[in-house]
Kinemage of the C-alpha trace (Angstrom):
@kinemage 1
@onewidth
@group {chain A} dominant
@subgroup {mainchain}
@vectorlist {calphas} color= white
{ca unk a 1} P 0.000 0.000 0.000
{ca unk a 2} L 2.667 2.287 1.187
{ca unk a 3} L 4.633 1.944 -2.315
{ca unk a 4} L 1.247 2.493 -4.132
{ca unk a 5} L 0.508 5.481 -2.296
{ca unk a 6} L 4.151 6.485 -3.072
{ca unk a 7} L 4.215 6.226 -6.845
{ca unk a 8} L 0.919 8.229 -6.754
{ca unk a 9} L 2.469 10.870 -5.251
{ca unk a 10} L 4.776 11.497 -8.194
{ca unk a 11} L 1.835 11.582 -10.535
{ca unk a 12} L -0.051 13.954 -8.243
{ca unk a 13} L 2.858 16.405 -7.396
{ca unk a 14} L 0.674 19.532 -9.170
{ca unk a 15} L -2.332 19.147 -6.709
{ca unk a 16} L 0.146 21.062 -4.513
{ca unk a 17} L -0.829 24.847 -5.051
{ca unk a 18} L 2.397 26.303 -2.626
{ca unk a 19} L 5.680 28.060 -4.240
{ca unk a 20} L 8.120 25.800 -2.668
{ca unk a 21} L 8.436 22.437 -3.723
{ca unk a 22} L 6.254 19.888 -1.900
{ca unk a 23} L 7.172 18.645 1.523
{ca unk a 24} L 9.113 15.392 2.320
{ca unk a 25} L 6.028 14.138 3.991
{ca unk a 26} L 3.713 14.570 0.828
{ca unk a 27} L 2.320 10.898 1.464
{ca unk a 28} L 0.441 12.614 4.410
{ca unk a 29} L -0.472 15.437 2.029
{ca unk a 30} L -2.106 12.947 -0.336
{ca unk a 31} L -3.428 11.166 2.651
{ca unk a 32} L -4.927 14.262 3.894
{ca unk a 33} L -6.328 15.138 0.056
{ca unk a 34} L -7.855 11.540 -0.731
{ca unk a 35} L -9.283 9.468 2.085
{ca unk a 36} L -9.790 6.831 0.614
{ca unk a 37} L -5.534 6.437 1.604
{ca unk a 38} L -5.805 6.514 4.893
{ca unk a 39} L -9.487 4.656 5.161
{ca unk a 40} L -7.914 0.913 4.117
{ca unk a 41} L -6.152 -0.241 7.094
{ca unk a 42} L -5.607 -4.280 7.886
{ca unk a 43} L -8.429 -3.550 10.302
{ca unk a 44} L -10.796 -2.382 8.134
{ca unk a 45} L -10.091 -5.118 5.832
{ca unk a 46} L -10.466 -7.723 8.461
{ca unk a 47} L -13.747 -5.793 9.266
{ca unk a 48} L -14.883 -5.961 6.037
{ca unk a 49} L -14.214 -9.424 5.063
{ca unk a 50} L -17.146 -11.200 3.659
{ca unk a 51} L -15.613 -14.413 2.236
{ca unk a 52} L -13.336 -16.440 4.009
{ca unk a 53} L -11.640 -19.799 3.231
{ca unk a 54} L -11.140 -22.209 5.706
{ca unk a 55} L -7.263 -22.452 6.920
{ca unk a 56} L -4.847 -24.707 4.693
{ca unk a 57} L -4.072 -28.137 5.537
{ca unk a 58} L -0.541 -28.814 7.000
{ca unk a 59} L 1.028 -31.571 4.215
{ca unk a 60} L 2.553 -34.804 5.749
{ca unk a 61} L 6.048 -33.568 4.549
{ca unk a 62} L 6.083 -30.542 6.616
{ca unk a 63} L 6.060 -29.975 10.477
{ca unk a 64} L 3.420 -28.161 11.910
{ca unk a 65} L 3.410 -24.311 12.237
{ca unk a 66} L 4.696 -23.378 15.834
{ca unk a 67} L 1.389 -22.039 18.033
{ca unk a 68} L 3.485 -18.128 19.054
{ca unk a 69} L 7.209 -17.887 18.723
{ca unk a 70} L 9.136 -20.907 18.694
{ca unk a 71} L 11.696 -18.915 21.490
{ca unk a 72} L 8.913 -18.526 23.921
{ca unk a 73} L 8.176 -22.409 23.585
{ca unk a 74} L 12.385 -23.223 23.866
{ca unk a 75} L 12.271 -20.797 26.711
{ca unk a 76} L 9.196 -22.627 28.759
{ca unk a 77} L 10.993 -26.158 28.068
{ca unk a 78} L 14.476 -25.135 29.560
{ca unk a 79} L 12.513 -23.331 32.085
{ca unk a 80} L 10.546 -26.709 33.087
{ca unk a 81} L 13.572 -28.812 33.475
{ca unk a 82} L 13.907 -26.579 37.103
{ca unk a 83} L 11.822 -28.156 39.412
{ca unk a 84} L 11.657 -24.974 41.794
{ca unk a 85} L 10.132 -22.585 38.953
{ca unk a 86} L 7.034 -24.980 38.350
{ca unk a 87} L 4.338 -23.199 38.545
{ca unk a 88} L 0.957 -24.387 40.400
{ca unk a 89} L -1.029 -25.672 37.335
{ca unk a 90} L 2.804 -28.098 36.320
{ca unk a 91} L 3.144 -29.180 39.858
{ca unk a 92} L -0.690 -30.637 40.717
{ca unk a 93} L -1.981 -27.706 42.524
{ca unk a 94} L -5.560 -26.970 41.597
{ca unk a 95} L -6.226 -23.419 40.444
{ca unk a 96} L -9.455 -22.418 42.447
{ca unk a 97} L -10.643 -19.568 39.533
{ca unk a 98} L -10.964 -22.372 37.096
{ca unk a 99} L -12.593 -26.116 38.796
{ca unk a 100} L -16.093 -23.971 37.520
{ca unk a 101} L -14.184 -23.478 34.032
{ca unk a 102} L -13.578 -27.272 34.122
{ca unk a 103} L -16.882 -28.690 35.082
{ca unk a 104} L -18.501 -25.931 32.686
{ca unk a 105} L -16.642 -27.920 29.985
{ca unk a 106} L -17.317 -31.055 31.165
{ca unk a 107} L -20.774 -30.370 31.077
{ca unk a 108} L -20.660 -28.939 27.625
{ca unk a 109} L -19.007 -31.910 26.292
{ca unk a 110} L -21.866 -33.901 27.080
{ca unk a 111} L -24.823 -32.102 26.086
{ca unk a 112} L -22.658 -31.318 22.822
{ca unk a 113} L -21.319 -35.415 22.238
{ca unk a 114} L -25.338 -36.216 22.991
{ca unk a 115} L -27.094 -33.450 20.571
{ca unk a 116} L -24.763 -34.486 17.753
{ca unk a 117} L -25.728 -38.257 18.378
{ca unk a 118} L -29.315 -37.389 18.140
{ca unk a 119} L -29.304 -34.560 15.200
{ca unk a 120} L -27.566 -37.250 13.154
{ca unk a 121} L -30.872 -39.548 13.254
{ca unk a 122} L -33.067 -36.705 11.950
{ca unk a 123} L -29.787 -34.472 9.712
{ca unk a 124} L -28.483 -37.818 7.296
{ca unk a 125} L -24.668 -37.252 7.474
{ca unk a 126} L -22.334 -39.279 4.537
{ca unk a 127} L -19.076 -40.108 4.392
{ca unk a 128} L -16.492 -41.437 2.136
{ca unk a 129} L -15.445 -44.883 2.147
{ca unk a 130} L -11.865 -44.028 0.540
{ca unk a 131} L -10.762 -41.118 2.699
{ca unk a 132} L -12.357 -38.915 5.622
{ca unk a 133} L -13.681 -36.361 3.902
{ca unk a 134} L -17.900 -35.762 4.972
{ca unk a 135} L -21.085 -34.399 3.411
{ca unk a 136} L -23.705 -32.888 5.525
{ca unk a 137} L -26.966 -33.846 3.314
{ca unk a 138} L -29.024 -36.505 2.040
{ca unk a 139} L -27.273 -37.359 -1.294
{ca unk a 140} L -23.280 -36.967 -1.248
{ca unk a 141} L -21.495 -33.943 -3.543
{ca unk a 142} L -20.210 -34.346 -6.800
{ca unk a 143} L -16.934 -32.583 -6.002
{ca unk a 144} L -13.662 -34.666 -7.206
{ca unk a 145} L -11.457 -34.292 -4.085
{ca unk a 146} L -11.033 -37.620 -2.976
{ca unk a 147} L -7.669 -38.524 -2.509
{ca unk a 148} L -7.801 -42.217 -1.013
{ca unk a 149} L -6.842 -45.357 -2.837
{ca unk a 150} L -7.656 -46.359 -6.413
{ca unk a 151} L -9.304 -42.539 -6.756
{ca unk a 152} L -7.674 -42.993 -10.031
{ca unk a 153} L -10.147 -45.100 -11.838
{ca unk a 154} L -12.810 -43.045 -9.788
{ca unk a 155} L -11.727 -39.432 -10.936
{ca unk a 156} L -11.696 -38.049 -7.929
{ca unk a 157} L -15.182 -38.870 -7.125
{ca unk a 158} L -16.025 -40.179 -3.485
{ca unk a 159} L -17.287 -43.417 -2.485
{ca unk a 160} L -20.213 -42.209 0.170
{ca unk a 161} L -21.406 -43.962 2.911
{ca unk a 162} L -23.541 -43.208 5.772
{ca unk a 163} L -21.427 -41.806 8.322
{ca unk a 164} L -20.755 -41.999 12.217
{ca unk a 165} L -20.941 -39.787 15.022
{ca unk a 166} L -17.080 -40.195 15.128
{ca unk a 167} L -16.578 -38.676 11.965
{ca unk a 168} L -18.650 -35.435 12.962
{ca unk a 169} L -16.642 -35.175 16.493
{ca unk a 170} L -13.242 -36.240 15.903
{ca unk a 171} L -11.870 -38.469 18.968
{ca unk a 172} L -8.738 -37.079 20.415
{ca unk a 173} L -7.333 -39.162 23.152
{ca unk a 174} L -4.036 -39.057 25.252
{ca unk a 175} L -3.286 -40.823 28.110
{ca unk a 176} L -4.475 -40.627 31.589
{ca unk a 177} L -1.695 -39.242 33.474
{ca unk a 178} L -2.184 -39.989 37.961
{ca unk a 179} L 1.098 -38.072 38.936
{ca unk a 180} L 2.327 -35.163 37.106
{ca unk a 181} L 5.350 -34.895 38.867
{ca unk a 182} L 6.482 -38.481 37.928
{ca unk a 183} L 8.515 -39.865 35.516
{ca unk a 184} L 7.177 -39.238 31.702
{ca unk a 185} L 5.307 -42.506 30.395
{ca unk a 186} L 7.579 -44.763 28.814
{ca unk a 187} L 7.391 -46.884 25.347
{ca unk a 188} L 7.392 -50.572 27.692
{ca unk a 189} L 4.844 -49.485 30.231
{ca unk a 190} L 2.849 -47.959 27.748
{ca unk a 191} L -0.227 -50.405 28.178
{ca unk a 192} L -0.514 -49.953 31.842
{ca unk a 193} L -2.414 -46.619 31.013
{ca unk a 194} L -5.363 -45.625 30.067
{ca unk a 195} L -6.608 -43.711 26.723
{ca unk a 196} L -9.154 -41.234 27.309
{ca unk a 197} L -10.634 -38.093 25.243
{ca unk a 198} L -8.247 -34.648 25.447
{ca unk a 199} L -10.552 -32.772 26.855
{ca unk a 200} L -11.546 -35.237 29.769
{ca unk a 201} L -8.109 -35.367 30.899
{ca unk a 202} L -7.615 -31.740 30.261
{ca unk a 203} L -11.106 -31.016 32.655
{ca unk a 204} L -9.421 -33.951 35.598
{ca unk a 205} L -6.446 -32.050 36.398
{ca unk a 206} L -8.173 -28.829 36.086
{ca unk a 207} L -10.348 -30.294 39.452
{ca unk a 208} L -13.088 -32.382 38.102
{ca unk a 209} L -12.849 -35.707 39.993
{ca unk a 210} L -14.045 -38.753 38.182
{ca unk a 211} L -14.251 -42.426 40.367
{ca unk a 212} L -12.980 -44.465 37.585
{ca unk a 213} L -9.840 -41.778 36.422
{ca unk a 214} L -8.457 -41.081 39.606
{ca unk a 215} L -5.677 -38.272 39.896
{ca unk a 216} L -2.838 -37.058 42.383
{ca unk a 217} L -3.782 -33.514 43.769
{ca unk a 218} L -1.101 -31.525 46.053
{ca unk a 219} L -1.951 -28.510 48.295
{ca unk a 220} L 0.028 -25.442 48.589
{ca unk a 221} L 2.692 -25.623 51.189
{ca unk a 222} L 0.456 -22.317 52.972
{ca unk a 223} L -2.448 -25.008 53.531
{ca unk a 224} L 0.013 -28.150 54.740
{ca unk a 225} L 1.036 -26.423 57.816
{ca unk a 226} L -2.296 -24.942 58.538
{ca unk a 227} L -3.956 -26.673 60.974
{ca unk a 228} L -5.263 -30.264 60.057
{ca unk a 229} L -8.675 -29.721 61.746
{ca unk a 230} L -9.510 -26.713 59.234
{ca unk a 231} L -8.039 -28.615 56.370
{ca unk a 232} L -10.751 -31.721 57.262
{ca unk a 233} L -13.780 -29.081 56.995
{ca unk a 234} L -12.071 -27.143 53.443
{ca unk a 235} L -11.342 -30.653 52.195
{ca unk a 236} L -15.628 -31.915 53.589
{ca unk a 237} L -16.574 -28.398 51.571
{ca unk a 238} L -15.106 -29.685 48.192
{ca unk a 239} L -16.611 -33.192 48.268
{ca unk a 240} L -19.562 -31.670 49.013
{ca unk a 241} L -19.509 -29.316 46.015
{ca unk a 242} L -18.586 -31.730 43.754
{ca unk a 243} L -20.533 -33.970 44.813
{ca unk a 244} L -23.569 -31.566 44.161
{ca unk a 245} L -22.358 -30.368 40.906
{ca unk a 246} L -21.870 -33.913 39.132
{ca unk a 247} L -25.801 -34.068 40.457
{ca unk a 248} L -26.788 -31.338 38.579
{ca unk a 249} L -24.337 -32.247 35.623
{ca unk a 250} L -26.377 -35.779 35.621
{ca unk a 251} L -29.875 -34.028 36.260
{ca unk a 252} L -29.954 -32.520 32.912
{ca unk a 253} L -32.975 -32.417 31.115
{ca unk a 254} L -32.333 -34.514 27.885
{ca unk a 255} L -34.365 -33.286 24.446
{ca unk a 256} L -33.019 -35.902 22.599
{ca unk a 257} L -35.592 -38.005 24.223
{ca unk a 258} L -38.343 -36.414 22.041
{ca unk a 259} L -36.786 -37.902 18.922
{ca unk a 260} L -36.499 -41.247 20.461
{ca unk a 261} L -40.594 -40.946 22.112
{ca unk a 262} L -41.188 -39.963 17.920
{ca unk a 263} L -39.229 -43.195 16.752
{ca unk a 264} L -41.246 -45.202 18.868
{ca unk a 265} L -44.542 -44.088 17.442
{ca unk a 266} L -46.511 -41.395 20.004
{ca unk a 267} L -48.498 -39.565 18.891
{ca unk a 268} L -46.109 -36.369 18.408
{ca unk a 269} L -46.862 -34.481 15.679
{ca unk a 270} L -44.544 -33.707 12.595
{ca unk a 271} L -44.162 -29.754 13.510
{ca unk a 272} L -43.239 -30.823 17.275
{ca unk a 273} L -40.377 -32.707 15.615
{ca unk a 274} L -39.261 -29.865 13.564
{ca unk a 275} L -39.307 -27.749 17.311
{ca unk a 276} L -37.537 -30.509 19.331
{ca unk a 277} L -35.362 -30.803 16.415
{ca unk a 278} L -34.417 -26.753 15.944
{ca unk a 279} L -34.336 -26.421 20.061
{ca unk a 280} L -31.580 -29.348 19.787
{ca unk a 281} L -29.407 -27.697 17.246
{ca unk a 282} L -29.387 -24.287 19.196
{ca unk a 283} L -28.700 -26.159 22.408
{ca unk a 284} L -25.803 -28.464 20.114
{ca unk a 285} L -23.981 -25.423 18.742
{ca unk a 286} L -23.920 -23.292 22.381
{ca unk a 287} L -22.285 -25.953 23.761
{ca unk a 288} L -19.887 -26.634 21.258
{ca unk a 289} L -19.048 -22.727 21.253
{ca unk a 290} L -18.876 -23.116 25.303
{ca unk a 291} L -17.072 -26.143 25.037
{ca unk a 292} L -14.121 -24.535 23.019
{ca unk a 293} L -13.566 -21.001 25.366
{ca unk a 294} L -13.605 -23.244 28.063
{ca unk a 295} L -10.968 -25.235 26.776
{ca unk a 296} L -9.240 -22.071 25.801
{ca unk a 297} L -8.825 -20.848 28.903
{ca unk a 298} L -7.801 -24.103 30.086
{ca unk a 299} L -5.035 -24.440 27.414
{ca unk a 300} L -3.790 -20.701 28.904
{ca unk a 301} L -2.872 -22.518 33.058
{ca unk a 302} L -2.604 -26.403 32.143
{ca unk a 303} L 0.075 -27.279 29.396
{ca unk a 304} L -1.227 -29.498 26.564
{ca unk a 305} L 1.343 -30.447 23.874
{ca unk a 306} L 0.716 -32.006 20.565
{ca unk a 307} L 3.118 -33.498 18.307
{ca unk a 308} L 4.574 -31.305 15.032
{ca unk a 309} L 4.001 -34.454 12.815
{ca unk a 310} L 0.964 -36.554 13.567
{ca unk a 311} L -2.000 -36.090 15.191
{ca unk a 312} L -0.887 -37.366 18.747
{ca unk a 313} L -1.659 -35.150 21.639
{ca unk a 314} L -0.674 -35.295 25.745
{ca unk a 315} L -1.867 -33.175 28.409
{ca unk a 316} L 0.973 -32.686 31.089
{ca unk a 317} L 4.238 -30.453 31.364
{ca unk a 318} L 6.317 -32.514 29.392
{ca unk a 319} L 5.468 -34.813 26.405
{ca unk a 320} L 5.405 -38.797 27.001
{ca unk a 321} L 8.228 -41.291 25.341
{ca unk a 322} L 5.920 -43.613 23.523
{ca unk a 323} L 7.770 -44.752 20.335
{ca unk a 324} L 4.536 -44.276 18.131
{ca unk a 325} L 5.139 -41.592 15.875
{ca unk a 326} L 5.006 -43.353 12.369
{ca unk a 327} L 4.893 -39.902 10.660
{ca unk a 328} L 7.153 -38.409 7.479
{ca unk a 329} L 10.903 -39.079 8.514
{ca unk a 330} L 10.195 -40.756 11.627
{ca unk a 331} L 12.781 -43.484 11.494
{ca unk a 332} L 15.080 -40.057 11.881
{ca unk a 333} L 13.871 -39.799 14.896
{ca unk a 334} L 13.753 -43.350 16.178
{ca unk a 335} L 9.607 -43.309 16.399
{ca unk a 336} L 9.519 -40.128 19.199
{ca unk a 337} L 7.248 -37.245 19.122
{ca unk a 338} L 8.149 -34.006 18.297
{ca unk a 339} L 6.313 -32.319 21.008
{ca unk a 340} L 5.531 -28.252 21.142
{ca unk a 341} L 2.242 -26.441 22.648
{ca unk a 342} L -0.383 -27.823 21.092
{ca unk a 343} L -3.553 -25.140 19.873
{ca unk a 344} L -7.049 -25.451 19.997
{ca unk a 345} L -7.508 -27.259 16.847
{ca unk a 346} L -5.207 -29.616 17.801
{ca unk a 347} L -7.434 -31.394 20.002
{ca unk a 348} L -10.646 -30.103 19.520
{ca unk a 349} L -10.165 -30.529 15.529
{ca unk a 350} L -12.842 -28.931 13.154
{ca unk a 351} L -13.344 -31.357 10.065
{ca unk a 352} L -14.461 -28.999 7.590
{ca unk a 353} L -16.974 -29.918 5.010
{ca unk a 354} L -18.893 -28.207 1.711
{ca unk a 355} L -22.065 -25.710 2.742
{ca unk a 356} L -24.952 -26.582 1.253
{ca unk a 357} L -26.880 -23.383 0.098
{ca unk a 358} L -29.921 -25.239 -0.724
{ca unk a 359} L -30.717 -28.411 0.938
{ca unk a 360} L -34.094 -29.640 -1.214
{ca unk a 361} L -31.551 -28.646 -4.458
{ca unk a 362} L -29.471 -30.834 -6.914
{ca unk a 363} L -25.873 -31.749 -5.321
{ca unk a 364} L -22.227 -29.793 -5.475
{ca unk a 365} L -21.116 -29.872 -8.677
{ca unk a 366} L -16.949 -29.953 -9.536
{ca unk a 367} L -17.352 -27.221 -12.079
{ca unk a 368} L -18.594 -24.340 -9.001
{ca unk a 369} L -16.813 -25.445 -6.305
{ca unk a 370} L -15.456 -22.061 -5.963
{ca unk a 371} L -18.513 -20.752 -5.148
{ca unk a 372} L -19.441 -22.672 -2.408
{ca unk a 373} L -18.133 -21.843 1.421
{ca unk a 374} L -16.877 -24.560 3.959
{ca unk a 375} L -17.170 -24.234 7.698
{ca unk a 376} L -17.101 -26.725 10.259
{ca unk a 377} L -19.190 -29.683 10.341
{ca unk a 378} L -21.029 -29.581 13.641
{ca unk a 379} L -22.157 -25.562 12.483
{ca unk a 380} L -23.587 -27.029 8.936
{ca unk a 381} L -25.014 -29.794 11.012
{ca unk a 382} L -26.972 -27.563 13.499
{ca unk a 383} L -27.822 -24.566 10.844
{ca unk a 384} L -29.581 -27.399 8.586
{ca unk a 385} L -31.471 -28.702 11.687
{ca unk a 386} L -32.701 -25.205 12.432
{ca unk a 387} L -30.218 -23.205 13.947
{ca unk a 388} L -29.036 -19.575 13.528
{ca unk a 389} L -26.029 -18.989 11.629
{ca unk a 390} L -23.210 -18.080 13.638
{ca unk a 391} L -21.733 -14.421 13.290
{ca unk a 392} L -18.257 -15.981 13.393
{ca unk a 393} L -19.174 -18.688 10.417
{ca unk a 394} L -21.161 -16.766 7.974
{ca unk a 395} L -18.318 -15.365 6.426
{ca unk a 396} L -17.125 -18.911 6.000
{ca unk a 397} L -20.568 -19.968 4.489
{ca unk a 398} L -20.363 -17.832 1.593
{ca unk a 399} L -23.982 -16.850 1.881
{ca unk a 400} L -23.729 -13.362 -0.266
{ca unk a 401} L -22.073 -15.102 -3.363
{ca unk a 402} L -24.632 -15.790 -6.275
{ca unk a 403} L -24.271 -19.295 -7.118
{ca unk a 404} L -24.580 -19.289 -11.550
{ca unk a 405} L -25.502 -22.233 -13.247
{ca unk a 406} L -23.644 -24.625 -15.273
{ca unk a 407} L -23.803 -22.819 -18.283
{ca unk a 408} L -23.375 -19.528 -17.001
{ca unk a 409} L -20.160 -20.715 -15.269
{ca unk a 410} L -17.862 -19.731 -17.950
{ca unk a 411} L -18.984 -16.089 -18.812
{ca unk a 412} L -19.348 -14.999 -15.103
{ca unk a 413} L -16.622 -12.156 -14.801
């Protein structure tokens, strides 16, 4: 911008009615004369954006992009080899502020696992049999991106089949760490823990307390030589709290019962269905946007590191040594992880798929493809059930773009 602005100022040197030649700083005379300089800004842009494509995928071949500055990340492993400079979230000391940001997830992650489970019987979700690419609709696109085996014969053209709820939320386990402080898990002892989702483990040493994934909590040294009788009653307080929040967490009201009182045959009408069914998808998508700040703001006190060439994540200070890495180049590196901080994509992953503009309409053609907008599945899900569109998704969706027809394809400017 700033060299555009600069070669117009050559060609608009006469504008300047003074005597004396025009001043070194006759970009801010310009800028000053035409607004329309000083108006386009990166903010304004990123104000004004109306289209958006979804972010690239990483190739096998290349390592992951580094989530900050790769010197902060250096600097916060040499600084974790000290044990004194742990802080209280690396050295099992629960942060009080966020056990309510923890169980607030946890509950999330239900209601959000449970609505896509039951839009899924009403919203017909395919996917393909080569690779894991999905279509939210009743008959699959006709978009040649398939790049599984023997797409050769197939052109490109997917193989769909109806899909699972696994394929709409992606799993994303680690393992279940008891003691932080210990020694990292290694490749022979490997099988004497257990695999559990990201976010589960993230929410259990955050200070929810789950009977079959118990956990190693310390106190601060403050509270240890406090007197024991006052630590009894805090320590009676906290059962009791949890114990009354995991009642209200399992006392939720649950509308995907409607579909299942429909499938049985009551007498529910059709427009109930279409209520039960909209109320779910609004219900679906808050959680799922409460289920990712949460984790956000988890991800900022408890450490969660992912590996720069496969999909493996770990939630803990310092990466385990499971040999398991069978990424690009990993005999190089004798089957270890690369570990760095992981992001929030990394394990809560968004498997983008095609929008649908019309969903009674003929299927996603090849030939438009550029037209259409892609956004995450669980938002095309819950907007075809129903739902508002998100403000943060629309421009993803495309929904201001004219969509031409075949023949007008090739003459639209």
């Amino acid at each position: 911008m700033i060299q555009k602005a600069g070669s117009a100022c050559k060609h608009l040197k006469f504008l300047y009615t003074g005597l004396d030649p025009p001043p070194a700083n006759s970009l801010q005379f310009i800028c000053l004369k035409f607004s329309f300089f000083k108006t386009v800004t990166t903010d304004t842009l990123s104000n004004l954006s109306q289209n958006l494509c979804p972010p690239q995928v990483v190739p096998g071949r290349k390592k992951k992009p580094y989530v900050g500055t790769r010197e902060g990340s250096l600097r916060k492993r040499r600084n974790i080899s000290q044990r004194q400079i742990l802080s209280a979230a690396e050295n099992e000391v629960l942060v009080q502020s966020l056990i309510p940001v923890a169980h607030q997830v946890m509950k999330a992650r239900e209601i959000f696992v449970s609505g896509v489970s039951e839009l899924m019987k009403v919203i017909q979700v395919k996917a393909c049999r080569c690779c894991s690419e999905i279509h939210v609709g009743r008959i699959g696109h006709h978009i040649k991106t398939c790049e599984g085996p023997n797409n050769g014969p197939r052109n490109g053209c997917h193989d769909w089949v109806d899909a699972e709820v696994d394929k709409v939320v992606v799993p994303v386990k680690s393992y279940h760490i008891k003691d932080r402080s210990a020694r990292p898990v290694e490749h022979d002892k490997r099988f004497y823990y257990k695999r559990i989702p990201s976010t589960v483990e993230l929410c259990i040493q955050a200070g929810v307390n789950i009977p079959e994934h118990l956990t190693l909590r310390r106190r601060p040294i403050g509270a240890i030589l406090a007197d024991v009788q006052e630590l009894r009653e805090v320590s009676k307080e906290i059962i009791q709290n949890n114990d009354l929040e995991m009642n209200e967490a399992s006392g939720m009201t649950d509308v995907g019962s409607k579909f299942r009182e429909y499938e049985k045959g009551s007498p529910a009408a059709e427009s109930s269905l279409c209520i039960y069914t909209r109320v779910t998808a609004e219900r679906t998508l808050e959680a799922w946007t409460i289920l990712r700040i949460g984790v956000r703001k988890l991800m900022r006190k408890y450490s969660v590191k992912v590996c720069g060439y496969c999909p493996e994540v770990h939630v803990g200070p310092v990466g385990h040594k499971v040999r398991l890495c069978k990424a690009y180049k990993h005999q190089m590196r004798g089957g270890h992880h690369g570990w760095q901080q992981a992001g929030l994509h990394d394990i809560i992953p968004h498997q983008y798929v095609w929008h649908v503009p019309d969903v009674n309409g003929p299927p996603l053609t090849h030939e438009l493809r550029k037209y259409y907008g892609q956004v995450p599945a669980v938002v095309e899900l819950c907007v075809q059930a129903g739902a508002r569109v998100p403000d943060l998704w629309r421009p993803y969706m495309r929904l201001d773009v004219a969509i031409p027809d075949l023949e007008e394809c090739n003459v639209v400017v």
